[in-house]
C-alpha positions as CSV (number, residue, x, y, z in Angstrom):
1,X,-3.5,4.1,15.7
2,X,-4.2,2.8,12.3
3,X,-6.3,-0.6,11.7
4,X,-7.1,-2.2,8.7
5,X,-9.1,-5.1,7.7
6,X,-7.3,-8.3,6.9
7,X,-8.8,-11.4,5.8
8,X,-11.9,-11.0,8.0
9,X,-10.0,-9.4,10.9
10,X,-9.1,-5.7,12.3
11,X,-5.4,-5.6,12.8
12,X,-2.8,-2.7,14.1
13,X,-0.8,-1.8,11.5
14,X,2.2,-0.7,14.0
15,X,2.1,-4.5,15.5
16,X,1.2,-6.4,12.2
17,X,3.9,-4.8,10.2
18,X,6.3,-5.4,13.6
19,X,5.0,-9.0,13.9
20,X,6.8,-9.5,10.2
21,X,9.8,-8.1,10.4
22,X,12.3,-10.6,10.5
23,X,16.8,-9.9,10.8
24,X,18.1,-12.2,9.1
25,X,21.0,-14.2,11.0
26,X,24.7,-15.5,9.4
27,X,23.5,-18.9,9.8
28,X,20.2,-17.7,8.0
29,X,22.3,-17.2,4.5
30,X,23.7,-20.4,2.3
31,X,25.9,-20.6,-0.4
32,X,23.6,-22.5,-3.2
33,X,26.7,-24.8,-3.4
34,X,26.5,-25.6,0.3
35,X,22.8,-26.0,0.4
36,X,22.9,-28.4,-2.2
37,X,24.3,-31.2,0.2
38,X,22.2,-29.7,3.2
39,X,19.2,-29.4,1.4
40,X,17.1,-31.5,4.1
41,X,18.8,-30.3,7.0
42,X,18.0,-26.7,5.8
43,X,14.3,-27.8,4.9
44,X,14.2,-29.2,8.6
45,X,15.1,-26.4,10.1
46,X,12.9,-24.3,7.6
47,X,10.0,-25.9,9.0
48,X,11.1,-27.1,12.6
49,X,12.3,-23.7,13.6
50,X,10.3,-21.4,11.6
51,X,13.5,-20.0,10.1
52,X,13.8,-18.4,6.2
53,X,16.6,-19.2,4.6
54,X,18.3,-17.0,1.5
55,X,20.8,-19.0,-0.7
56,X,22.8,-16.9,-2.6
57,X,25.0,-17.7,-5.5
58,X,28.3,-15.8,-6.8
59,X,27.7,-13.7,-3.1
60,X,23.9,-12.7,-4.1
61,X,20.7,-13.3,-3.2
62,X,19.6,-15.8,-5.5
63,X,16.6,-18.1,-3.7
64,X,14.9,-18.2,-0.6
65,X,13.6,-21.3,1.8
66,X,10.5,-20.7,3.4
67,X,7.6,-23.0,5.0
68,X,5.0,-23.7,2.9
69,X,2.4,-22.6,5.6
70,X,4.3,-19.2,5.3
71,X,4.0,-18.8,2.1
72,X,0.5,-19.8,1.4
73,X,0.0,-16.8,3.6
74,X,1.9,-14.6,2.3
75,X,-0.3,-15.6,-1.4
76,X,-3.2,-14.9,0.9
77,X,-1.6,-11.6,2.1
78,X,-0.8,-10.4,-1.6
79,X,-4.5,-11.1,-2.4
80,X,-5.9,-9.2,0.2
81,X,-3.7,-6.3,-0.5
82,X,-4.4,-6.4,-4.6
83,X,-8.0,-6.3,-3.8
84,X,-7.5,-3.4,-1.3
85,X,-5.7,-1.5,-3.9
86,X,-8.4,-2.3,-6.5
87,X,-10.8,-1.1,-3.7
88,X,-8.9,2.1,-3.4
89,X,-9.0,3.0,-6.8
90,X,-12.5,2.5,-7.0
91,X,-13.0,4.8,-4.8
92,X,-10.9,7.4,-6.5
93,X,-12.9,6.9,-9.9
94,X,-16.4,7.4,-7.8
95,X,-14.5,10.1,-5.9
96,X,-13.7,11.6,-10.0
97,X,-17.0,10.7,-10.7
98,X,-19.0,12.6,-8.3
99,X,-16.7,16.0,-8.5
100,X,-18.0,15.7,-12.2
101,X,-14.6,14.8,-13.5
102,X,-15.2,12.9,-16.3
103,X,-14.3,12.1,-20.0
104,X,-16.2,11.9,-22.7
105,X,-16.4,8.3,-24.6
106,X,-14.4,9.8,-27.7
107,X,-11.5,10.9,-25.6
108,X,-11.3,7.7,-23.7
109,X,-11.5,5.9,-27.3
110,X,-9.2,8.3,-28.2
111,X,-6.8,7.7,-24.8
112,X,-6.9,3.8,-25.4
113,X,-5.6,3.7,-29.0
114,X,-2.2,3.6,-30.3
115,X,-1.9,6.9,-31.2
């Protein structure tokens, strides 16, 4: 099994990644010109039933309803995961670092510029 650390708390991978994946349903996808005049109804049910909602316009995916809650953490979600990545190539560079691959400050200069 694989676990990682998520916002203060060891989680399954297998069952976190199963926890979010979500079918959408028929009912779950609006014309934008039909949500315009079902805008709270959609909101409601958004909220009430935990549903997402796409919208599409010209038969696309153009915009999505989703609880607030949801999506504050889903924000919270994206952090954590840009800080693991950051995490992960720190590691890498110590990793570089200690198998004595390095470069020398003229090559970095050197890599940096617009040359």
């Amino acid at each position: 099994m694989l676990y990682i650390s998520v916002l203060n708390r060891t989680i399954n991978i297998k069952a976190f990644i199963k926890g979010f994946v979500m079918t959408l349903r028929t009912c779950d996808v609006v014309p934008i010109s039909e949500a315009r005049a079902r805008l709270t109804e959609l909101a409601e049910e958004v909220v009430g039933a935990g549903a997402e909602k796409v919208l599409t316009k010209n038969g696309s995916s153009f915009v999505a309803i989703v609880d607030a809650r949801k999506l504050d953490y889903y924000h919270a979600l994206e952090e954590e995961h840009a800080g693991l990545v950051l995490l992960d190539e720190a590691e890498t560079g110590l990793r570089q670092l200690l198998a004595g691959q390095r470069v020398t400050s003229r090559d970095l200069t050197l890599a940096l510029s617009d040359h």
